[in-house]
BAGUKOL-398019 format. One record per residue (C-alpha): residue number from 0; residue in one letter; x, y, z. Coordinates in steps of 0.001 Angstrom, whole numbers, always signed. Each point is the difference from the previous one (the first is absolute). Layout:
// BAGUKOL-398019
[NUM, "A", [X, Y, Z]],
...
***
This chain:
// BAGUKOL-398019
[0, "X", [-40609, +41985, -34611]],
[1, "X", [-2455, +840, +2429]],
[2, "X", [+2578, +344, +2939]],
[3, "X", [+2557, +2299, -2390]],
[4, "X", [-3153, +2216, -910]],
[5, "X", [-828, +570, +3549]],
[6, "X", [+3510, +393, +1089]],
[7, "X", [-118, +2893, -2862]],
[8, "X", [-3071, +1452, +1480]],
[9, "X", [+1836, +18, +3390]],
[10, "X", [+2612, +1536, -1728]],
[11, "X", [-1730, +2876, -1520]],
[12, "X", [-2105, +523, +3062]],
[13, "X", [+3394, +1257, +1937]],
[14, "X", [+1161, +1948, -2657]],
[15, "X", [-3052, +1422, -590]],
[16, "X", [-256, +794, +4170]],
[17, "X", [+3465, +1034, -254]],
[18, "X", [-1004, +2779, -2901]],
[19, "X", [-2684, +1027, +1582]],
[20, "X", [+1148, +723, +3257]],
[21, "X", [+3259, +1789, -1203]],
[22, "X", [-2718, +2296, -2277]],
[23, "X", [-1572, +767, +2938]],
[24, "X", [+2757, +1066, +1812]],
[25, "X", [+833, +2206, -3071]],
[26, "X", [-3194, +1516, -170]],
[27, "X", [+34, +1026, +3773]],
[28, "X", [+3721, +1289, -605]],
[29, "X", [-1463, +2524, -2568]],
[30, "X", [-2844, +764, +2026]],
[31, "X", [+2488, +1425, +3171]],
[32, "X", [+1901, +1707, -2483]],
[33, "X", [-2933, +1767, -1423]],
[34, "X", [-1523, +642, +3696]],
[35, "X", [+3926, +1382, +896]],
[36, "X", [-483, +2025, -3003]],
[37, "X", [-4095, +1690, +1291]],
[38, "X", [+1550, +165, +3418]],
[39, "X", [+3332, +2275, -1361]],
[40, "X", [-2766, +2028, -2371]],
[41, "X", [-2194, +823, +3116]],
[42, "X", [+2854, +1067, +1963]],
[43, "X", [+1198, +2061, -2541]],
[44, "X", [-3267, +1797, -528]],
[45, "X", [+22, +349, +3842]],
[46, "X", [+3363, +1659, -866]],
[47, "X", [-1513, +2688, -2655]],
[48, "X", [-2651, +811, +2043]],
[49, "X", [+2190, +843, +2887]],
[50, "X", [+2313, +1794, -2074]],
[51, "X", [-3100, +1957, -2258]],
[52, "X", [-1304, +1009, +3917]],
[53, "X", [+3577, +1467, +1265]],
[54, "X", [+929, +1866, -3560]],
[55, "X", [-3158, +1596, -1184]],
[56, "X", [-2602, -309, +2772]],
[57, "X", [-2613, +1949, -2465]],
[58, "X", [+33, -3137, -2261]],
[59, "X", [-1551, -1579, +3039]],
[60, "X", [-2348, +2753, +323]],
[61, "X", [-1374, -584, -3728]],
[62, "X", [+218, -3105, +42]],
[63, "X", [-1333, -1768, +3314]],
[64, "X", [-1556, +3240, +1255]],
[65, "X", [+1996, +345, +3291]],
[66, "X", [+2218, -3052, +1391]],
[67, "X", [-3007, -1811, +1181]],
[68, "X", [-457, -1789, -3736]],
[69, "X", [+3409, -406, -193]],
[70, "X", [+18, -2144, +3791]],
[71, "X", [-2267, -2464, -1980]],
[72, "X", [+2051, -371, -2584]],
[73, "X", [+2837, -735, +2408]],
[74, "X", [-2280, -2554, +2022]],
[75, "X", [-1431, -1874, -3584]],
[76, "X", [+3696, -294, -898]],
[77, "X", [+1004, -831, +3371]],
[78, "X", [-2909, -3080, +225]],
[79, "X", [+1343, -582, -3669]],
[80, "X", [+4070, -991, +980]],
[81, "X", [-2076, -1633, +2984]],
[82, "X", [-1966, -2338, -2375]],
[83, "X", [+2841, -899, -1936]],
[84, "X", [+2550, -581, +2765]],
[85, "X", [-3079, -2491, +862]],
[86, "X", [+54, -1461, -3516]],
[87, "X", [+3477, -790, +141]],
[88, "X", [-138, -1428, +3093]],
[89, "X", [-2213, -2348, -1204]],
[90, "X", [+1282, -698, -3217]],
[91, "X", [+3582, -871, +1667]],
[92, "X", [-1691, -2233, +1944]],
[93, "X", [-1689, -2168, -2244]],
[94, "X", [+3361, +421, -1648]],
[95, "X", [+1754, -1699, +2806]],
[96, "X", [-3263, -2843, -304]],
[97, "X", [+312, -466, -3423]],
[98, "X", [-3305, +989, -381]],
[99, "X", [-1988, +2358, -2235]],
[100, "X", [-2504, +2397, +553]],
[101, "X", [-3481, -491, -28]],
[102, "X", [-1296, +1406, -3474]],
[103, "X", [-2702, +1963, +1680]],
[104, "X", [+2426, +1842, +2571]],
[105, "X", [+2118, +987, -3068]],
[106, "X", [-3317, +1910, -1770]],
[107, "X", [-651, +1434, +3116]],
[108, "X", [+3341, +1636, +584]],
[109, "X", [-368, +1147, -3808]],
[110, "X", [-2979, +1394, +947]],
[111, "X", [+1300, +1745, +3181]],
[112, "X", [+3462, +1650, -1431]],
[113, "X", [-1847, +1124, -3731]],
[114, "X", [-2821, +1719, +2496]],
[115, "X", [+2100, +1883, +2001]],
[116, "X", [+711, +3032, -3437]],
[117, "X", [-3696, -99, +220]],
[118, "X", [-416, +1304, +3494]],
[119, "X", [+2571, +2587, -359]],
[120, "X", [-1062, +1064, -2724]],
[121, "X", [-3548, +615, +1512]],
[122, "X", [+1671, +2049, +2452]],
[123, "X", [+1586, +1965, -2077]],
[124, "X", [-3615, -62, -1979]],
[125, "X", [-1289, +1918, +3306]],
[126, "X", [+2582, +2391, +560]],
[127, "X", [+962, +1295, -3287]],
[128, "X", [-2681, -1056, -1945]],
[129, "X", [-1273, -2661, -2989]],
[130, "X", [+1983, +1875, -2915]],
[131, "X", [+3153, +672, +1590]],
[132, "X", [-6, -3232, +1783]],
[133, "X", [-446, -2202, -3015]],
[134, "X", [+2738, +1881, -2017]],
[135, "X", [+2423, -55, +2666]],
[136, "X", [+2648, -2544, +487]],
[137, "X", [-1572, -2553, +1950]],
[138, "X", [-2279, -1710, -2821]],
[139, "X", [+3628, -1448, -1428]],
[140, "X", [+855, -1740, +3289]],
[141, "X", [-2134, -2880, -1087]],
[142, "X", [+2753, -644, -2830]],
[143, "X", [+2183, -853, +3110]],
[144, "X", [-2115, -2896, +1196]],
[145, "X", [-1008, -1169, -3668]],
[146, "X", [+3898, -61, -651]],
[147, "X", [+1026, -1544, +3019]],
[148, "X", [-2895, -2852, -357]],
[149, "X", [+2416, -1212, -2589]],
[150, "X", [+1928, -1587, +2553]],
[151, "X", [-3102, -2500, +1352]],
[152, "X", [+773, -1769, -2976]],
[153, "X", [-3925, -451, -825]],
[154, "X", [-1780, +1438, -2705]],
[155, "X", [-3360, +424, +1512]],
[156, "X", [+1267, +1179, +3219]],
[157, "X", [+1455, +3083, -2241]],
[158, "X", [-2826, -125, -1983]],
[159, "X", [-2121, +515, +3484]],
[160, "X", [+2047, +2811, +1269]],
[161, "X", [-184, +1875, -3428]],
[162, "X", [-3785, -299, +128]],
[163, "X", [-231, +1009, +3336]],
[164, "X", [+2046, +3331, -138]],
[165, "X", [-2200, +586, -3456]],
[166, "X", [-3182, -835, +1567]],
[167, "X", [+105, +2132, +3056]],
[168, "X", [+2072, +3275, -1724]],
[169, "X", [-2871, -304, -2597]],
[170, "X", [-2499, -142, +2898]],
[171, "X", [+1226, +2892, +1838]],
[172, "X", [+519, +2060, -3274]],
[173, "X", [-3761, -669, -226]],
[174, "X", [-1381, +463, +2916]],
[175, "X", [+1602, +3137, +605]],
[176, "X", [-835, +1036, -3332]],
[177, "X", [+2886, +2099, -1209]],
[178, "X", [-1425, +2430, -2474]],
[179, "X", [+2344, +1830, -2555]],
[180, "X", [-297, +3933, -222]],
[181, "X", [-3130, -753, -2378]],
[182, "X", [-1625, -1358, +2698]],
[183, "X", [-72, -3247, -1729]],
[184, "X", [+1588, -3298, +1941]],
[185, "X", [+2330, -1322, -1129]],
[186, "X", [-1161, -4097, -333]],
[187, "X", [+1877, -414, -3426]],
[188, "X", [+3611, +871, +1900]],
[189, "X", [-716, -1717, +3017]],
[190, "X", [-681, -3067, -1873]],
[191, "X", [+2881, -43, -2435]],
[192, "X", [+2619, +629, +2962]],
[193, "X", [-2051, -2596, +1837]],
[194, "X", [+248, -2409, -3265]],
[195, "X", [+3935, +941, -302]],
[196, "X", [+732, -1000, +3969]],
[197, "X", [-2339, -3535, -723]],
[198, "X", [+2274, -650, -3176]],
[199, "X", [+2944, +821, +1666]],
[200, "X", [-1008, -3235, +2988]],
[201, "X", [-369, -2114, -2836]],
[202, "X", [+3185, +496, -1282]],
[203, "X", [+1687, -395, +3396]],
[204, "X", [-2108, -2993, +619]],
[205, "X", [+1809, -1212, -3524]],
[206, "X", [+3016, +735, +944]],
[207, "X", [+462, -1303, +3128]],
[208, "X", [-2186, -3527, -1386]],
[209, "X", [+3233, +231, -2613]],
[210, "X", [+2609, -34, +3074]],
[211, "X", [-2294, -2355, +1681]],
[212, "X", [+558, -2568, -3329]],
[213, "X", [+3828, +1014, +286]],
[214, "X", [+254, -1009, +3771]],
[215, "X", [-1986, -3102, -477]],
[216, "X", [+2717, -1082, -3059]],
[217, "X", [+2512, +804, +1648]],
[218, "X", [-336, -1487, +3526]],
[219, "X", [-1274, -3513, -1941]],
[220, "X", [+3163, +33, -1907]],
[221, "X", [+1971, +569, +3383]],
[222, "X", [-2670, -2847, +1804]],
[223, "X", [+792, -2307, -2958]],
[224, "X", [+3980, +845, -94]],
[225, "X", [-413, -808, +3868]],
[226, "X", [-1323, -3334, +55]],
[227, "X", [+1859, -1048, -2461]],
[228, "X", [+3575, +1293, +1770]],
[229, "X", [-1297, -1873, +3153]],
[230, "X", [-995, -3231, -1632]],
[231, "X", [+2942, -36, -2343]],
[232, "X", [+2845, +1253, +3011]],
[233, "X", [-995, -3507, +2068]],
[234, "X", [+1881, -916, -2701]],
[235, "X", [+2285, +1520, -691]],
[236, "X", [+1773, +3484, +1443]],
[237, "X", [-2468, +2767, +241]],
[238, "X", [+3129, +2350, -1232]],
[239, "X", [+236, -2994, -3576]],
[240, "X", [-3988, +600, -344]],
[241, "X", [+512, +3683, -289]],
[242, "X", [+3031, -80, -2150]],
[243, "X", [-2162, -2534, -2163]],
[244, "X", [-3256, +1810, -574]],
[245, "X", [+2155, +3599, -389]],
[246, "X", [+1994, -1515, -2733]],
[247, "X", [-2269, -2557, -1568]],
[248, "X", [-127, -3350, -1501]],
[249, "X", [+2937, +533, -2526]],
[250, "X", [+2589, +1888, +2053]],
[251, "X", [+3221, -2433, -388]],
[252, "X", [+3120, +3, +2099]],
[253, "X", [+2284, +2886, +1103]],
[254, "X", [+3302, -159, +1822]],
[255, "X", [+360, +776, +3575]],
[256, "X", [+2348, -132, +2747]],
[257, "X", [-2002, -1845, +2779]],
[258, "X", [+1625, -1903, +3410]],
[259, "X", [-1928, -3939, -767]],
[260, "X", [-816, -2009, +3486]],
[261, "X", [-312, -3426, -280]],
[262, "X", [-1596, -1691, +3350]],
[263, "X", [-677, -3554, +724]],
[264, "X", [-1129, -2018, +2963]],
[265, "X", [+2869, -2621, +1096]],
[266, "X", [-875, -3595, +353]],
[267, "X", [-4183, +637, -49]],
[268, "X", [-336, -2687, -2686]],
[269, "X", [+862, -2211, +2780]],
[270, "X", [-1850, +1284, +2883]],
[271, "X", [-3020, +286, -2590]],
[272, "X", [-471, -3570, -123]],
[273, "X", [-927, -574, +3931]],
[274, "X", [-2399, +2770, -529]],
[275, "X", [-3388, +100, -1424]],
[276, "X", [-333, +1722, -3547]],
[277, "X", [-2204, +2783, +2217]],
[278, "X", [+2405, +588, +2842]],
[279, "X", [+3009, +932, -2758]],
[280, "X", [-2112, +1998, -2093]],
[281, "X", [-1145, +1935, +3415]],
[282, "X", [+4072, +179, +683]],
[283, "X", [+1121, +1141, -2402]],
[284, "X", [-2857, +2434, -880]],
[285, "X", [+688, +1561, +3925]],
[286, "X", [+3623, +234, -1049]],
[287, "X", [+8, +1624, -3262]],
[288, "X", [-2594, +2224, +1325]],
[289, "X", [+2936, +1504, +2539]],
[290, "X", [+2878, +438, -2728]],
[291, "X", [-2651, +1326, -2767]],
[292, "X", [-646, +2124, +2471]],
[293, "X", [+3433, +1179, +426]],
[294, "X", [+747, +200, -3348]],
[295, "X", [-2845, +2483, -859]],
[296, "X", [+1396, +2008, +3139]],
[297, "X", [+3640, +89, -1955]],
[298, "X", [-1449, +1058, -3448]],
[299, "X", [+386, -3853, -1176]],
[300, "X", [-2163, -2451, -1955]],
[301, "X", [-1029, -3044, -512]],
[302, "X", [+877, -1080, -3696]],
[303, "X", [-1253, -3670, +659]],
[304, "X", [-538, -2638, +2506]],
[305, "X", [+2411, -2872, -609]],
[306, "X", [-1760, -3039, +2364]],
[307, "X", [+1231, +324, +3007]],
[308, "X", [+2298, +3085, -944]],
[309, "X", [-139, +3318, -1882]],
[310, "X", [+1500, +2477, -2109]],
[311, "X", [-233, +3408, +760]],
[312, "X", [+1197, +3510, -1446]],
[313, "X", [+1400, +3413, +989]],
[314, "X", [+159, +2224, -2813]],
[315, "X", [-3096, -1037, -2551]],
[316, "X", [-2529, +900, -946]],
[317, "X", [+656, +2793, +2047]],
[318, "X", [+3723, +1448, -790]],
[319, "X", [+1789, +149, +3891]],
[320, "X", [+3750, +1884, -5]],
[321, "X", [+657, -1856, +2939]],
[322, "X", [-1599, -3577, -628]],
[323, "X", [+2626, -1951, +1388]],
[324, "X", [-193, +1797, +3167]],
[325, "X", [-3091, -775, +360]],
[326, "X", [+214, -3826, -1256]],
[327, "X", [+2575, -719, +2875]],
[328, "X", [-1747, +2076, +2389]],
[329, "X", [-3327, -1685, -706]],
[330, "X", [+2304, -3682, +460]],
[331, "X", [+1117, +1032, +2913]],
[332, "X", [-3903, +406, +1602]],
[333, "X", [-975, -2980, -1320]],
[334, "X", [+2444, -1920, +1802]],
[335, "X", [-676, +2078, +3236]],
[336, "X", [-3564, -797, -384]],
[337, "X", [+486, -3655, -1054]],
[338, "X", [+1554, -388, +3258]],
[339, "X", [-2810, +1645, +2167]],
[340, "X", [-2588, -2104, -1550]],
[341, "X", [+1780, -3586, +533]],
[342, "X", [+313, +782, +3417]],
[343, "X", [-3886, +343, +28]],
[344, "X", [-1167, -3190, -1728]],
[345, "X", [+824, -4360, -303]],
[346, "X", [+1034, +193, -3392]],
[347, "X", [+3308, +3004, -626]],
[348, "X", [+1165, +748, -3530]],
[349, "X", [+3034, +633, -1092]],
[350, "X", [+931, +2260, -2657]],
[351, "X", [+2479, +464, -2547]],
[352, "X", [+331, +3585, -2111]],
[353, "X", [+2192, +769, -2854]],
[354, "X", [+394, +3804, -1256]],
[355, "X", [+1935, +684, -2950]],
[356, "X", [+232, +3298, -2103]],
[357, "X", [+420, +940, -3393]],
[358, "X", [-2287, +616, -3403]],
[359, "X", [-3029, -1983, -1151]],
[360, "X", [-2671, +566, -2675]],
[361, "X", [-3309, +796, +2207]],
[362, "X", [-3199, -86, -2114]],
[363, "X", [-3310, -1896, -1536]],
[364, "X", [+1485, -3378, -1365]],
[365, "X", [-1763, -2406, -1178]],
[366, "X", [-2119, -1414, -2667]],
[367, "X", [-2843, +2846, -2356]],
[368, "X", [-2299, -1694, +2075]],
[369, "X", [+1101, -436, +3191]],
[370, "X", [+2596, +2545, +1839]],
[371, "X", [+1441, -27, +2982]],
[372, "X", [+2588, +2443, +2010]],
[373, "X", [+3100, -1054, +744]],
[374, "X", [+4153, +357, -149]],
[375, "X", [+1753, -1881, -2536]],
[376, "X", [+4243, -215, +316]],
[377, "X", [+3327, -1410, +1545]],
[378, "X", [-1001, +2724, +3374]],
[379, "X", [-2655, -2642, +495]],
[380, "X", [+1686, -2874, -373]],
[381, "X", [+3244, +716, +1870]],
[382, "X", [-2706, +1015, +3162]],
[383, "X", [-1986, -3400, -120]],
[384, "X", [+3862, -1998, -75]],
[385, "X", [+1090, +2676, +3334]],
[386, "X", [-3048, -1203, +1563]],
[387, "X", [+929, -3422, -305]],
[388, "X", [+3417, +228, +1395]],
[389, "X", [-1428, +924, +3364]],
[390, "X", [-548, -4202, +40]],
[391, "X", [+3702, -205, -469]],
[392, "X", [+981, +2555, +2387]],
[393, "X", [-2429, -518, +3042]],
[394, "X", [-899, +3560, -921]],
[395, "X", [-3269, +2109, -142]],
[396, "X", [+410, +3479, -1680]],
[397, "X", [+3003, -26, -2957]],
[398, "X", [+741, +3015, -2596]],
[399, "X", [+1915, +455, -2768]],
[400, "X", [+3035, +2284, -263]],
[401, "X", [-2151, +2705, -1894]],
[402, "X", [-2530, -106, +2719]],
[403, "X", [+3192, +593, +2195]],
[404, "X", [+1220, +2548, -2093]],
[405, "X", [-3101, +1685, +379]],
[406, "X", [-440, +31, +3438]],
[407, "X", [+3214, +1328, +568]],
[408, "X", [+180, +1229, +3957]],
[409, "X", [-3099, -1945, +898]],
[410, "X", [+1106, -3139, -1043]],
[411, "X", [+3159, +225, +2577]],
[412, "X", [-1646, -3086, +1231]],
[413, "X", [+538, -2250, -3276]],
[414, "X", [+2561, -2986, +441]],
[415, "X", [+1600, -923, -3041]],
[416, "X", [-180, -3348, -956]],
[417, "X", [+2531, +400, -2482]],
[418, "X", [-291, -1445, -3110]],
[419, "X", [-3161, -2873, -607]],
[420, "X", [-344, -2300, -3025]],
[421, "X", [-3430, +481, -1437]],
[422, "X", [-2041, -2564, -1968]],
[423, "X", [-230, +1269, -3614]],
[424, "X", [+2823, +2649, +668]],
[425, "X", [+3598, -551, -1803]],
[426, "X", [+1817, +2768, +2644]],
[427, "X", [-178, -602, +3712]],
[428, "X", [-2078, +3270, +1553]],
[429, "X", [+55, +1948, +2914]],
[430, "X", [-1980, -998, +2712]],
[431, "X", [-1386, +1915, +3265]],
[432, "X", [-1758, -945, +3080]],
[433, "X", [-1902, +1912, +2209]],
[434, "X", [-1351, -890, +3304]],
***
C-alpha cells in the first residue's frame, strides 16, 4: 500500500508539473498579446498626434503651447513602444524557458505603463492648465491599461494597476487644485472619478482571475486527457484511444469497409527455443518497432499483437477511401525493411502478411465491464487463413481478389495463384501473390 500511494504521489507530482507549466506558458501568451496590444495603442496615438500637428496646427498651439510640448509627448511615447518592445522581449524569452516572471518585475511594469497618463497629463497640466487638463481626454486613457490588465490573468495585478491610475489622477487633481468657477475645488469629483477608475481594476482583476480559473480547467482537462492517451496508446493505437474516449464507454459496433493485415513471424517458435526468454523479447520488440513504424507512416494500426504476429487495420477507426492501397503498400515496406535488418544482425526473421478486403463491424465489444476495440467478421477471418497459405506457397505478401480489384493498375504486379482451397471455406478462392 505504501509503494501504490507513493507511486500516486509520483503520479500527481507530474501532472501537477505538467499543469503548471502549461499555465504558465498561458499566462505569458496573454501577457504578449496584451503588450502587442499597448505597443499598437502607442503607435496609434503617435499616429493622431502627427496627424492633429499636419491638419490643424492651432490645436497644437492651444494645446502644447508651440511644438516643443508636443516633442515630449512624442519622446514619452517613443520611450513607451521602447519599454514594451523590451517587455516582450523578455516575456518571449522566458516563454522559450518555460519560465515565469518574477512577481515583483510584473508590479513594476504595472507601475511603469499605468504612470506614463500621469506624466502626460502633467504636461498638459503646464501648458493648458489644471481645469482644461483634467477634463480633457487623457484622464480616460487609464481605462486602456485597467482593461488590458485583464489579460495578466491576476486579480491583484489589475487590482494594482486600477489603484495606481486612481491614486496618482487623484493626486494630481489635488495638488494642482482644480477649482470650479466658484472658486471652490473640486475634491468631491476628483474622488468619485478616482473611486470609479479603482472599481473599474477590481473588476478587471475579476475578470481576468475568472479566465485565469477557465485556463487552469481547461489545460488540466487537456493534461489529464494527455496522460491518459499516452499511457493507454502503449497499448493500444493512439488513433483506438481517441476514437474510445470521443465516443465513450457504450458506443457499440458500426460497419466499415477496412483492408485487415494479418502478419506473423515464420518459424520463430523454433528459433525461440535456442534463445534466452530476454534476447526474443529484445527481437522481436526491435522488429515490431520497424513495421509499427511503417504502419503509422501508411495511416494503419495496430488492432492487437498476436505472439509473435499481429493484426493490423487500414480503414478504422479512422474511415480511409483508399485503405487497401495503403495495406499493400505498407506490406510491401515491411518486407523491404525486413530484409535490410536481417542483413544487419545473427538472428533474421522472416515474415508472412495476409491482406484481405471487405466489411467488418469495427467498435467497443466486449463485456459492461470490460471493453475493448476491435473488428469482428468473415474479412478477418479469410485474412488470418491468406496469411497462412504463405507456409504452403513459400510466399511472403498474399491478397485477396478484392484487394486486387482494388488496386487495379498498381497491382500489375499480382500473380494469380488461381484458385486455393481454404480451411473453413466450402468454394475454392482467388488467390494473389505479390513479391
Amino acid at each position: 500500500m505504501v509503494r501504490f500511494a507513493s507511486r500516486k504521489t509520483r503520479q500527481h507530482a507530474v501532472m501537477s508539473e505538467e499543469f503548471e507549466r502549461e499555465l504558465t506558458r498561458e499566462v505569458l501568451r496573454t501577457e504578449l498579446l496584451r503588450v502587442r496590444a499597448l505597443i499598437t495603442t502607442g503607435c496609434v496615438m503617435i499616429l493622431f498626434l502627427t496627424a492633429t500637428y499636419l491638419i490643424d496646427p492651432a490645436i497644437v498651439n492651444r494645446v502644447w503651447r508651440g511644438t516643443e510640448g508636443l516633442v515630449r509627448e512624442y519622446m514619452l511615447l517613443g520611450g513607451f513602444i521602447l519599454f514594451e518592445v523590451w517587455v516582450h522581449s523578455q516575456i518571449r524569452r522566458n516563454l522559450k524557458l518555460d519560465r515565469d516572471l518574477p512577481v515583483i518585475r510584473r508590479y513594476i511594469g504595472a507601475l511603469i505603463e499605468t504612470s506614463l497618463p500621469t506624466i502626460i497629463l502633467i504636461l498638459q497640466i503646464r501648458s493648458m492648465g489644471a481645469g482644461p487638463a483634467l477634463g480633457f481626454v487623457l484622464p480616460l486613457a487609464y481605462f486602456i491599461f485597467i482593461i488590458l490588465s485583464t489579460l495578466r490573468l491576476d486579480f491583484w495585478l489589475s487590482t494594482f494597476t486600477g489603484f495606481v491610475a486612481a491614486a496618482e489622477l487623484l493626486a494630481v487633481a489635488l495638488y494642482y487644485n482644480s477649482a470650479s468657477e466658484a472658486g471652490e475645488p473640486l475634491i468631491y469629483f476628483h474622488a468619485v472619478r478616482s473611486t470609479i477608475i479603482l472599481i473599474c481594476g477590481v473588476l478587471a482583476g475579476s475578470v481576468g482571475a475568472r479566465l485565469r480559473r477557465q485556463f487552469a480547467a481547461s489545460i488540466a482537462a487537456a493534461t489529464a486527457r494527455d496522460r491518459v492517451t499516452n499511457l493507454f496508446g502503449q497499448h493500444v493505437s493512439p488513433q483506438v484511444v481517441e476514437r474510445l474516449m470521443a465516443a465513450g464507454p457504450s458506443a457499440g459496433g458500426d460497419l466499415r469497409r477496412v483492408a485487415v493485415m494479418f502478419v506473423d513471424f515464420r518459424g520463430f517458435t523454433a528459433s525461440a527455443r535456442l534463445r534466452t526468454p530476454q534476447e526474443v523479447v529484445d527481437r522481436l520488440d526491435g522488429a515490431f518497432a520497424v513495421l509499427v513504424d511503417i504502419l503509422d507512416r501508411q495511416g494503419g494500426i495496430v488492432n492487437k499483437f498476436l505472439g509473435d504476429g499481429f493484426l493490423a487495420l487500414f480503414g478504422a477507426p479512422l474511415e480511409a477511401s483508399d485503405a487497401a492501397h495503403r495495406a499493400v503498400a505498407a506490406g510491401r515496406e515491411m518486407l523491404a525493411a525486413m530484409d535490410r535488418i536481417n542483413a544487419q544482425t545473427s538472428w533474421p526473421l522472416r515474415i508472412g502478411i495476409g491482406i484481405h478486403f471487405g466489411e467488418v463491424v469495427a467498435g467497443n465489444i466486449g463485456s459492461p465491464r470490460r471493453k475493448e476495440y476491435t473488428v469482428i467478421g468473415d474479412t478477418v477471418n479469410f485474412a488470418s487463413r491468406l496469411e497462412a497459405l504463405n507456409k504452403e506457397f513459400g510466399s511472403h505478401l498474399l491478397i485477396s481478389a478484392s484487394v486486387r480489384e482494388a488496386l487495379g493498375d498498381d497491382g500489375e504486379d499480382a500473380v494469380a495463384l488461381g484458385e486455393v482451397a481454404i480451411r473453413g471455406y466450402e468454394h475454392k478462392v482467388a488467390v494473389f501473390q505479390l513479391g
